[in-house]
CHARMM internal coordinates of N, CA and C (Angstrom, degrees):
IC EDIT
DIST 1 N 1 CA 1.4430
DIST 1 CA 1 C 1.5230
ANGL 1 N 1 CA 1 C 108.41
DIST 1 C 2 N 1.0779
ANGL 1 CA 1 C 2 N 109.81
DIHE 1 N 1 CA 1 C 2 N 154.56
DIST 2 N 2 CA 2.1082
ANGL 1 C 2 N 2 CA 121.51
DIHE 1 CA 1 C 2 N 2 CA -159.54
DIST 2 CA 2 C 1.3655
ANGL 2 N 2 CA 2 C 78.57
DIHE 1 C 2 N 2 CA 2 C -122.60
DIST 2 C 3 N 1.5611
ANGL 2 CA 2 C 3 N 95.30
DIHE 2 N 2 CA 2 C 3 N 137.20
DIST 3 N 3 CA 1.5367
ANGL 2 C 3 N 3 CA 122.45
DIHE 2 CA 2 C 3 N 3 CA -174.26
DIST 3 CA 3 C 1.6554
ANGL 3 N 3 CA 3 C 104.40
DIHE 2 C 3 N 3 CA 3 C -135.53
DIST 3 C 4 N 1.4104
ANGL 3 CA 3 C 4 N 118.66
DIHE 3 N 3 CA 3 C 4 N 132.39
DIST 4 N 4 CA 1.3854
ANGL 3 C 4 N 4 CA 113.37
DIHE 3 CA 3 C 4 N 4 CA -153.46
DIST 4 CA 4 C 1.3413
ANGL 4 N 4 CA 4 C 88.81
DIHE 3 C 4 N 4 CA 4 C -143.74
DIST 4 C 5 N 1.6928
ANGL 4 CA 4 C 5 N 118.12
DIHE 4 N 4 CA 4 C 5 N 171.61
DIST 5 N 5 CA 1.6468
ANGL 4 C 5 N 5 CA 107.91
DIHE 4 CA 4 C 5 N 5 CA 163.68
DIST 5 CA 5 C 1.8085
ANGL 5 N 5 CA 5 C 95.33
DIHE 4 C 5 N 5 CA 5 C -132.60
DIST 5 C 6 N 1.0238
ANGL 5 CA 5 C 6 N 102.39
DIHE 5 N 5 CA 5 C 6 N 159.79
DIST 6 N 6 CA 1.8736
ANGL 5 C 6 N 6 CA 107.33
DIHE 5 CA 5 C 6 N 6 CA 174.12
DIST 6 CA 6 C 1.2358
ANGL 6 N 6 CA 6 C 99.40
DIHE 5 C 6 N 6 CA 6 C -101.08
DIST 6 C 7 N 1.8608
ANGL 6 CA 6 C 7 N 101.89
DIHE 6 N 6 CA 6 C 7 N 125.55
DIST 7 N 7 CA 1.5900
ANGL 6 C 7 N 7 CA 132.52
DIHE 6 CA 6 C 7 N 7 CA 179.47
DIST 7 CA 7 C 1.6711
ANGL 7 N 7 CA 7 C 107.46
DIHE 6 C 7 N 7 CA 7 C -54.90
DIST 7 C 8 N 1.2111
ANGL 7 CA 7 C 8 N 108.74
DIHE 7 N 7 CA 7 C 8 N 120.14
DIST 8 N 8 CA 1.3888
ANGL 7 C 8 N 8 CA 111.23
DIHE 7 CA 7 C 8 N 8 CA 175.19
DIST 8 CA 8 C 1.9262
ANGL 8 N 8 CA 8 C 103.29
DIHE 7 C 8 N 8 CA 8 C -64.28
DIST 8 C 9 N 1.4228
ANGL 8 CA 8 C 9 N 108.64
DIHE 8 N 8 CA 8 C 9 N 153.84
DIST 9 N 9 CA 1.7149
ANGL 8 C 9 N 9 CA 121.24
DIHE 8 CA 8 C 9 N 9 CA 178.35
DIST 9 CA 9 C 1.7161
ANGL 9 N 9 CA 9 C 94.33
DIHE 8 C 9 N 9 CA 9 C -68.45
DIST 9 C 10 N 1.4655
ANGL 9 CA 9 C 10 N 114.08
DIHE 9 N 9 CA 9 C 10 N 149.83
DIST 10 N 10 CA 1.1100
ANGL 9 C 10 N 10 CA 130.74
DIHE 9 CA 9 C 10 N 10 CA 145.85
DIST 10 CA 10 C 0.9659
ANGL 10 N 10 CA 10 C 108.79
DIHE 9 C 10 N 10 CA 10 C -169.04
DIST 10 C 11 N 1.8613
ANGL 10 CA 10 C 11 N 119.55
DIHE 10 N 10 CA 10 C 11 N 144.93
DIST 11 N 11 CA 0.7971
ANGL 10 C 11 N 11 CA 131.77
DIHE 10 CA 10 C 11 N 11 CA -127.79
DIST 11 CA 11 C 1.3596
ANGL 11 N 11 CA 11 C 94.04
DIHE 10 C 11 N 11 CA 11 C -108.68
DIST 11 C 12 N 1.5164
ANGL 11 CA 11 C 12 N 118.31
DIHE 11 N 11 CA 11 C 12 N -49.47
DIST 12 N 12 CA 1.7528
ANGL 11 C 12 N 12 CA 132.83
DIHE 11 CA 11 C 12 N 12 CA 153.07
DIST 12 CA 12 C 1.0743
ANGL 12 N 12 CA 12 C 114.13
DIHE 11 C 12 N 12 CA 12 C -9.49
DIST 12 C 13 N 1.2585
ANGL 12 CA 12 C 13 N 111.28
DIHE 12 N 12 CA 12 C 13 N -88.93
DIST 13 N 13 CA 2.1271
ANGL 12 C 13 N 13 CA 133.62
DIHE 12 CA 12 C 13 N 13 CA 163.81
DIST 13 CA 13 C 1.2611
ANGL 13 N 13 CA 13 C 90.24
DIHE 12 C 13 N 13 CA 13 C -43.26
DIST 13 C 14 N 0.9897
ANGL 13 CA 13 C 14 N 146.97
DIHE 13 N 13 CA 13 C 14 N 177.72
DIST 14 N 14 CA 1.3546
ANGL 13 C 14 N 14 CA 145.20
DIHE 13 CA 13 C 14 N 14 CA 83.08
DIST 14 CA 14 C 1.6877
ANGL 14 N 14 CA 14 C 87.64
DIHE 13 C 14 N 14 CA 14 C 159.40
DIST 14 C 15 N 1.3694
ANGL 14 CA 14 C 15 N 115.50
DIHE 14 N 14 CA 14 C 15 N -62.50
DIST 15 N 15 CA 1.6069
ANGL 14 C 15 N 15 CA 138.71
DIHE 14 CA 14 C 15 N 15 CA 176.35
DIST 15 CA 15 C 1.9877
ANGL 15 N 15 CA 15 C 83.39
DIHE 14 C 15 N 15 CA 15 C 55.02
DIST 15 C 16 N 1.3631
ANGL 15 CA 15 C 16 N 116.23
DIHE 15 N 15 CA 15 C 16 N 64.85
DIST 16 N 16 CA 1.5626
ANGL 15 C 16 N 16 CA 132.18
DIHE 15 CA 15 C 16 N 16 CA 131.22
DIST 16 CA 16 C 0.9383
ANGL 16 N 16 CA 16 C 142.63
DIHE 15 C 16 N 16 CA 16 C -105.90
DIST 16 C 17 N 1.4833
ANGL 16 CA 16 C 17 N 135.21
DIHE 16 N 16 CA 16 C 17 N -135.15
DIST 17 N 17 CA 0.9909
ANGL 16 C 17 N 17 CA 160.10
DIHE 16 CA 16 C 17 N 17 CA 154.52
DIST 17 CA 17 C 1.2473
ANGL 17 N 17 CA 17 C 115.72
DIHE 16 C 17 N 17 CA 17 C -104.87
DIST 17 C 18 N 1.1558
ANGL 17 CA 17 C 18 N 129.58
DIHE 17 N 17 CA 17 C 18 N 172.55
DIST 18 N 18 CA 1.4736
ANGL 17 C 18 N 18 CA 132.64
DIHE 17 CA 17 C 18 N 18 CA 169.29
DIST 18 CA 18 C 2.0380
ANGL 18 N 18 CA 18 C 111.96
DIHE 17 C 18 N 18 CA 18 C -87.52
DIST 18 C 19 N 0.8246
ANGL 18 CA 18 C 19 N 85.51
DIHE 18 N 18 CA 18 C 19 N -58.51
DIST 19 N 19 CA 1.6787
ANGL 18 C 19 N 19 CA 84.67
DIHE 18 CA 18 C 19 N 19 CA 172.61
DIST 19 CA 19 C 1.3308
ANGL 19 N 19 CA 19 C 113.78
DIHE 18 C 19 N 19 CA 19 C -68.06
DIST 19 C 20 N 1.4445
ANGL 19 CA 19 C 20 N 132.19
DIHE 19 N 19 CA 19 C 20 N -13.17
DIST 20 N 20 CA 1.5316
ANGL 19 C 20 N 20 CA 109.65
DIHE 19 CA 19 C 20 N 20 CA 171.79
DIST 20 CA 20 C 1.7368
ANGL 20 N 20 CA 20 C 98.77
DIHE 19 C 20 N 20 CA 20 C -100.62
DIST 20 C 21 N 0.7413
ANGL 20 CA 20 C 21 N 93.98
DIHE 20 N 20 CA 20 C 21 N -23.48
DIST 21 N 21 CA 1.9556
ANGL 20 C 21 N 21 CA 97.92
DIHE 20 CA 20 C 21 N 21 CA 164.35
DIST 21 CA 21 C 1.3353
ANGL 21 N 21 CA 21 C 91.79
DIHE 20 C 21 N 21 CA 21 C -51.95
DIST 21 C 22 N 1.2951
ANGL 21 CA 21 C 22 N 141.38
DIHE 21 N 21 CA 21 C 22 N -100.18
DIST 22 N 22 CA 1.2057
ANGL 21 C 22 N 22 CA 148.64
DIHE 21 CA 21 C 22 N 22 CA -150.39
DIST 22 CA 22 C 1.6807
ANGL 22 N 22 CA 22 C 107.18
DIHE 21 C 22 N 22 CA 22 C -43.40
DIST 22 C 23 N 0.7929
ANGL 22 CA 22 C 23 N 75.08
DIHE 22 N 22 CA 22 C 23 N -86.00
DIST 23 N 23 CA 2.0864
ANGL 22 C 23 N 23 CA 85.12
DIHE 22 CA 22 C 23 N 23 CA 170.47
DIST 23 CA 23 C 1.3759
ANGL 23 N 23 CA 23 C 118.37
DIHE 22 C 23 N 23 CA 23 C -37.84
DIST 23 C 24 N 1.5860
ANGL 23 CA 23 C 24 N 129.68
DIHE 23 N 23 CA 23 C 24 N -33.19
DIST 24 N 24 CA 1.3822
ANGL 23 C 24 N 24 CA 106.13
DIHE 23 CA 23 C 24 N 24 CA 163.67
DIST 24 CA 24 C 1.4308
ANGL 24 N 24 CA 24 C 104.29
DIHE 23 C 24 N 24 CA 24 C -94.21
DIST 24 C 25 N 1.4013
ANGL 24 CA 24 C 25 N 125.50
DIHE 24 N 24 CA 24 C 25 N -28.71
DIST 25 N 25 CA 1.6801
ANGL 24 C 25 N 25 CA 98.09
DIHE 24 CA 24 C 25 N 25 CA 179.90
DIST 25 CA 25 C 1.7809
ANGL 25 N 25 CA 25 C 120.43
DIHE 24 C 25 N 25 CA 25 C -96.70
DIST 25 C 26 N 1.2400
ANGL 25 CA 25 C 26 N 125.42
DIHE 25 N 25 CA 25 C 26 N 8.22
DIST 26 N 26 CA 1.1002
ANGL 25 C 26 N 26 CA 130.86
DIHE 25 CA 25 C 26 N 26 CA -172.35
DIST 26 CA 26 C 1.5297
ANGL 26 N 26 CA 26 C 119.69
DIHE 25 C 26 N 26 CA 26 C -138.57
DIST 26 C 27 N 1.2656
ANGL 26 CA 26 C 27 N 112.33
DIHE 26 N 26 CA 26 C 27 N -10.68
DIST 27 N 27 CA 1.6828
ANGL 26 C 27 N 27 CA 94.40
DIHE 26 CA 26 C 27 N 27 CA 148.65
DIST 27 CA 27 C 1.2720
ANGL 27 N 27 CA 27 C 123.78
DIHE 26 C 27 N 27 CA 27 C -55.28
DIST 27 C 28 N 1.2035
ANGL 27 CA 27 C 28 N 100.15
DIHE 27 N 27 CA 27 C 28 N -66.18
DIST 28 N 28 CA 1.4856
ANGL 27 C 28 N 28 CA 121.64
DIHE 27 CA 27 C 28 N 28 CA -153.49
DIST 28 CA 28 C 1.8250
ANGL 28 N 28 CA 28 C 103.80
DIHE 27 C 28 N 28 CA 28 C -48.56
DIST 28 C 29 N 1.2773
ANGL 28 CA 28 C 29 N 110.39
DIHE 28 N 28 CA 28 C 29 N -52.74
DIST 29 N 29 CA 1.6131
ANGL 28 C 29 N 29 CA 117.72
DIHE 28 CA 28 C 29 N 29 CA 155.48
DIST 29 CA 29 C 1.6480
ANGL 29 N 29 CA 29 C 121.76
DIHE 28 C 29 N 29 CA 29 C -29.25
DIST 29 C 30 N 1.3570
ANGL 29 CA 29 C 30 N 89.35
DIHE 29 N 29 CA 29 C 30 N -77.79
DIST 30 N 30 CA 1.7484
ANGL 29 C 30 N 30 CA 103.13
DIHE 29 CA 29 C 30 N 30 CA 165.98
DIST 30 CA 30 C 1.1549
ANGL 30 N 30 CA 30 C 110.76
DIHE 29 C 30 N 30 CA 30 C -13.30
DIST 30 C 31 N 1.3900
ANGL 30 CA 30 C 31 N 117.89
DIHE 30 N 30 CA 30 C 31 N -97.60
DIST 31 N 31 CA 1.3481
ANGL 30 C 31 N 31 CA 156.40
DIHE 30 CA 30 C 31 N 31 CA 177.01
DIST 31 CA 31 C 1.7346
ANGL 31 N 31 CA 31 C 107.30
DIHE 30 C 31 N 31 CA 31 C -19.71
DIST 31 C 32 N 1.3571
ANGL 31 CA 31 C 32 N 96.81
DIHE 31 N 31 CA 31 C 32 N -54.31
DIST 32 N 32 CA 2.0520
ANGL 31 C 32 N 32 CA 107.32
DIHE 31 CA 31 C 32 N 32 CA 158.26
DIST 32 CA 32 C 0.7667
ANGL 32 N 32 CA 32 C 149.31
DIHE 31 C 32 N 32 CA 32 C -33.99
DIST 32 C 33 N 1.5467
ANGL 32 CA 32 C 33 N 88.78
DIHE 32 N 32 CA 32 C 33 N -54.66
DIST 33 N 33 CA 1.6598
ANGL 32 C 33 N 33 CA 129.36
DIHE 32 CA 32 C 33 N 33 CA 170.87
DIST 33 CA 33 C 1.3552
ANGL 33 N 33 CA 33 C 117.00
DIHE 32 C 33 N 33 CA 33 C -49.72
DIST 33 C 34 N 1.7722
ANGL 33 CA 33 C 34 N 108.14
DIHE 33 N 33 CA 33 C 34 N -49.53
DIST 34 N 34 CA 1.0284
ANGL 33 C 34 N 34 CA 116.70
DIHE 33 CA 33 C 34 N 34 CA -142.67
DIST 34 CA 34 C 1.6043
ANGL 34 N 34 CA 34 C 100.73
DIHE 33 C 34 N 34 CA 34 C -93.79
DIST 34 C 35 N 1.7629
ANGL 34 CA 34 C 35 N 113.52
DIHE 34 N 34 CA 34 C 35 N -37.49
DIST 35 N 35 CA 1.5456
ANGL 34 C 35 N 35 CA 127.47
DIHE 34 CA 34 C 35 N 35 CA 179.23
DIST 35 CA 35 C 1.6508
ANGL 35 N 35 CA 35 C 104.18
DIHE 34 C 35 N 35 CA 35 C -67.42
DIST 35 C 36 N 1.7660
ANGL 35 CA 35 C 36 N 116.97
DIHE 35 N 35 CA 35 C 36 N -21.92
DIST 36 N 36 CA 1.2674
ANGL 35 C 36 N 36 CA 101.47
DIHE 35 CA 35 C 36 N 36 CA 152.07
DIST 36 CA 36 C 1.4134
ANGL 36 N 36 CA 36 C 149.84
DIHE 35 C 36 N 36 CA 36 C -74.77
DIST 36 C 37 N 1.3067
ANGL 36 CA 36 C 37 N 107.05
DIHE 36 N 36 CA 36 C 37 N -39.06
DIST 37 N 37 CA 1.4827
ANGL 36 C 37 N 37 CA 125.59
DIHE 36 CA 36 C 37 N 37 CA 139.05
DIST 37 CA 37 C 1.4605
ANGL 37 N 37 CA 37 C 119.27
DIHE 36 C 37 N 37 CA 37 C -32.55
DIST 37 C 38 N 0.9778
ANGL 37 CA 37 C 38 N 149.86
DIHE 37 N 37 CA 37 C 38 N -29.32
DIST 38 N 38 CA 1.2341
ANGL 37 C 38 N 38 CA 154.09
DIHE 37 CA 37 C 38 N 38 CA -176.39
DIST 38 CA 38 C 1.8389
ANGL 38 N 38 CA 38 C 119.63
DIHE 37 C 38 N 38 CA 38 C -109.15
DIST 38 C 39 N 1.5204
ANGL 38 CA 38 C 39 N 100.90
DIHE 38 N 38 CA 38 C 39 N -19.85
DIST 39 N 39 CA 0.9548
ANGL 38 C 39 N 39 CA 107.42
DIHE 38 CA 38 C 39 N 39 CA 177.95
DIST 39 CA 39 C 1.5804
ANGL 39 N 39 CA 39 C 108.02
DIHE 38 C 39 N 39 CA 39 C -89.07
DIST 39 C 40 N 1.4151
ANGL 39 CA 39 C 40 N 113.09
DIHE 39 N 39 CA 39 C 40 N -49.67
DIST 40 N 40 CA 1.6914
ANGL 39 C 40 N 40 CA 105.98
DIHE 39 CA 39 C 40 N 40 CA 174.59
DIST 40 CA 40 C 1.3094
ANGL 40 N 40 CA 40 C 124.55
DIHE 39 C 40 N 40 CA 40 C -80.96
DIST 40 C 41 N 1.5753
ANGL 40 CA 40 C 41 N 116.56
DIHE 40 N 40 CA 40 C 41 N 14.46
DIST 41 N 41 CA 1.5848
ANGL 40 C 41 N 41 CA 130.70
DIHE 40 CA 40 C 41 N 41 CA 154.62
DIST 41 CA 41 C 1.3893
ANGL 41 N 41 CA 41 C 106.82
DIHE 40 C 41 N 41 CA 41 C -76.92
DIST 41 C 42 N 1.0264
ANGL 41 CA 41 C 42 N 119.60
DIHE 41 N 41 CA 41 C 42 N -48.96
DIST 42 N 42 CA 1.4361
ANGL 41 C 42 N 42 CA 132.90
DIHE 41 CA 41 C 42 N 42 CA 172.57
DIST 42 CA 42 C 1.8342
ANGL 42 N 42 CA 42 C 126.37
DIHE 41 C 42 N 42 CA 42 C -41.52
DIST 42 C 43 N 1.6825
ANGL 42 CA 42 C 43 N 81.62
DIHE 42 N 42 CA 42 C 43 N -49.72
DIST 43 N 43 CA 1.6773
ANGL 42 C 43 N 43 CA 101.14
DIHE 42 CA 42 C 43 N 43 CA 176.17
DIST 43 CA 43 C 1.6642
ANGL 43 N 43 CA 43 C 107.67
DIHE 42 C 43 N 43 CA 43 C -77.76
DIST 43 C 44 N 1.3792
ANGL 43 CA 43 C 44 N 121.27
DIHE 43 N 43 CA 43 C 44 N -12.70
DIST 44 N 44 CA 1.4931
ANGL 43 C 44 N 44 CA 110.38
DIHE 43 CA 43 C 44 N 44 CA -156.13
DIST 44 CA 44 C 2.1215
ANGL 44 N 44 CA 44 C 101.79
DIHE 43 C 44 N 44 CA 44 C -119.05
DIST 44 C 45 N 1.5929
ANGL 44 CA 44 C 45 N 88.78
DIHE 44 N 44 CA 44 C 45 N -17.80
DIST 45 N 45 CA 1.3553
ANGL 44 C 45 N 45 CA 98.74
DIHE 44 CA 44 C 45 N 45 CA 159.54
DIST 45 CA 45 C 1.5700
ANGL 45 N 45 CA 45 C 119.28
DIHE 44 C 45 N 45 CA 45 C -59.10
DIST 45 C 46 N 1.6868
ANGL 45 CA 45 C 46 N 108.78
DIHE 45 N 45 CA 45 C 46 N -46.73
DIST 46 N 46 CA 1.5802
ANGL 45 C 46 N 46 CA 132.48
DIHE 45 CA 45 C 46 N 46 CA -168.55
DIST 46 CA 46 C 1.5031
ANGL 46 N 46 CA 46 C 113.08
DIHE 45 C 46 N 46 CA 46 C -58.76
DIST 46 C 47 N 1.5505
ANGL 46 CA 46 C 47 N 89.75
DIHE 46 N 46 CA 46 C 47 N -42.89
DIST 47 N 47 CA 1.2690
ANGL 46 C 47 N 47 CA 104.89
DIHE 46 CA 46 C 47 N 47 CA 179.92
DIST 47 CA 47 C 1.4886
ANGL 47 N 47 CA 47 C 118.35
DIHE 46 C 47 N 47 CA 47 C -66.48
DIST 47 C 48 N 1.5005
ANGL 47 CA 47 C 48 N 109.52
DIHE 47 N 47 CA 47 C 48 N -50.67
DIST 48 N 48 CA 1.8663
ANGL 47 C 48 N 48 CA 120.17
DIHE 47 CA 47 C 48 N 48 CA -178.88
DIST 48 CA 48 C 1.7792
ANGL 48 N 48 CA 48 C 99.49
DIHE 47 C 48 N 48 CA 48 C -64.05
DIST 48 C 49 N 1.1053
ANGL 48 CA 48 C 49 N 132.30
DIHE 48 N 48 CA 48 C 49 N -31.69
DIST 49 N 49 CA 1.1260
ANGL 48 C 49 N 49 CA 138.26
DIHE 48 CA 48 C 49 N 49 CA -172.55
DIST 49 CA 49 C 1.7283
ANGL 49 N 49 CA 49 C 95.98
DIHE 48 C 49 N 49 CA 49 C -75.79
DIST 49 C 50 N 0.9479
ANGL 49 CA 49 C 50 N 136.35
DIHE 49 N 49 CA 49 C 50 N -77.51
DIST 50 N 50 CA 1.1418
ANGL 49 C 50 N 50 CA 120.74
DIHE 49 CA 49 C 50 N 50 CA 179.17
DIST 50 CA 50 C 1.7051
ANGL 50 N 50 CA 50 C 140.06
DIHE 49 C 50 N 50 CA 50 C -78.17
DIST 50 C 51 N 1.7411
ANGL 50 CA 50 C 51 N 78.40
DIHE 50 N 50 CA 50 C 51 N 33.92
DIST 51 N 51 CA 1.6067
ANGL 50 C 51 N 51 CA 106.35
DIHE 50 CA 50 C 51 N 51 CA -179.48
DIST 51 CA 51 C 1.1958
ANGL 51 N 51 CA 51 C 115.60
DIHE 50 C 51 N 51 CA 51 C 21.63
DIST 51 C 52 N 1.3224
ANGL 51 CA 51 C 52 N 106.23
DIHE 51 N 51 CA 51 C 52 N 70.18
DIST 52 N 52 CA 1.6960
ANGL 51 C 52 N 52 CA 121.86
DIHE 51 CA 51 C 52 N 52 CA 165.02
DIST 52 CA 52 C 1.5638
ANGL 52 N 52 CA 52 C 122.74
DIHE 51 C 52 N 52 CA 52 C -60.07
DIST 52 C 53 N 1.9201
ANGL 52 CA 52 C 53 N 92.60
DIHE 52 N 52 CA 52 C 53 N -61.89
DIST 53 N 53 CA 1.2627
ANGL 52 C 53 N 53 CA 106.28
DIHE 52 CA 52 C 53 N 53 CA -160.72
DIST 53 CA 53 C 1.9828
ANGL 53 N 53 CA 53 C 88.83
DIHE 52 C 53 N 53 CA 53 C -126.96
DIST 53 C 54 N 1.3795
ANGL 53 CA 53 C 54 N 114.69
DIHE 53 N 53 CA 53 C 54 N -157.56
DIST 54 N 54 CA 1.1110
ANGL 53 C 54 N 54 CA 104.70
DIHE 53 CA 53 C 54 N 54 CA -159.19
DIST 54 CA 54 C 1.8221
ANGL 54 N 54 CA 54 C 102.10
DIHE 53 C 54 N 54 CA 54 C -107.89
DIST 54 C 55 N 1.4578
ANGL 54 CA 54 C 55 N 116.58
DIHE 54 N 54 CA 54 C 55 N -155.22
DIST 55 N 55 CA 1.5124
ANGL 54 C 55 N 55 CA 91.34
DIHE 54 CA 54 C 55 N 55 CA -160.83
DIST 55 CA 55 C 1.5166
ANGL 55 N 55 CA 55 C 102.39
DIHE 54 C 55 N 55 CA 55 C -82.22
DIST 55 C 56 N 1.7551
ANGL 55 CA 55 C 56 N 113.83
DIHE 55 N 55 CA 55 C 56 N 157.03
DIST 56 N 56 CA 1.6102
ANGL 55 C 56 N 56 CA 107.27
DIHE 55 CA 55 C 56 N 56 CA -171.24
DIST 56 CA 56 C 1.5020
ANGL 56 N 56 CA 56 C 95.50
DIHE 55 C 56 N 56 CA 56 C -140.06
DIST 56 C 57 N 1.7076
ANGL 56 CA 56 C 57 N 107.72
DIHE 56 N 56 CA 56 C 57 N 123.42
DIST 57 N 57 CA 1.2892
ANGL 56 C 57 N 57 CA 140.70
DIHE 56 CA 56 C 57 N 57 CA 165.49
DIST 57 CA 57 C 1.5022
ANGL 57 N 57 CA 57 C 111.50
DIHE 56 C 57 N 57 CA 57 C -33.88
DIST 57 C 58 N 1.5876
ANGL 57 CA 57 C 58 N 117.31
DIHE 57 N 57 CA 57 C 58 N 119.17
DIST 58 N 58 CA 1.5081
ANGL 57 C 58 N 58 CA 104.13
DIHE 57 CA 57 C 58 N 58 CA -178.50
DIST 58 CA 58 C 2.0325
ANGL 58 N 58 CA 58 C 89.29
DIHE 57 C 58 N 58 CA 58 C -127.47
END
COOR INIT
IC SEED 1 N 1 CA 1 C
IC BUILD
């Protein structure tokens, strides 16, 4: 699993805007985040459903 951090704004560096700052470096993260989140809910549902292990907090 790929472990990343989201670039803090500055305005110095960066010489943007704030919203195109965000949008090119922090969607794309987001968006990752989120299909992972959903994906190991998915896996841990599968798992309680075919009562593997015992009940697990989502």
């Amino acid at each position: 699993m790929e472990y990343s951090t989201l670039k803090k704004y500055n305005s110095n560096t960066y010489h943007c805007d704030e919203d195109s700052f965000f949008q090119d470096n922090w969607n794309k993260e987001i968006v990752n985040a989120t299909k992972n989140i959903i994906l190991n809910r998915n896996i841990l549902k599968n798992i309680y459903s075919k009562k593997i292990c015992g009940k697990i907090s989502f």
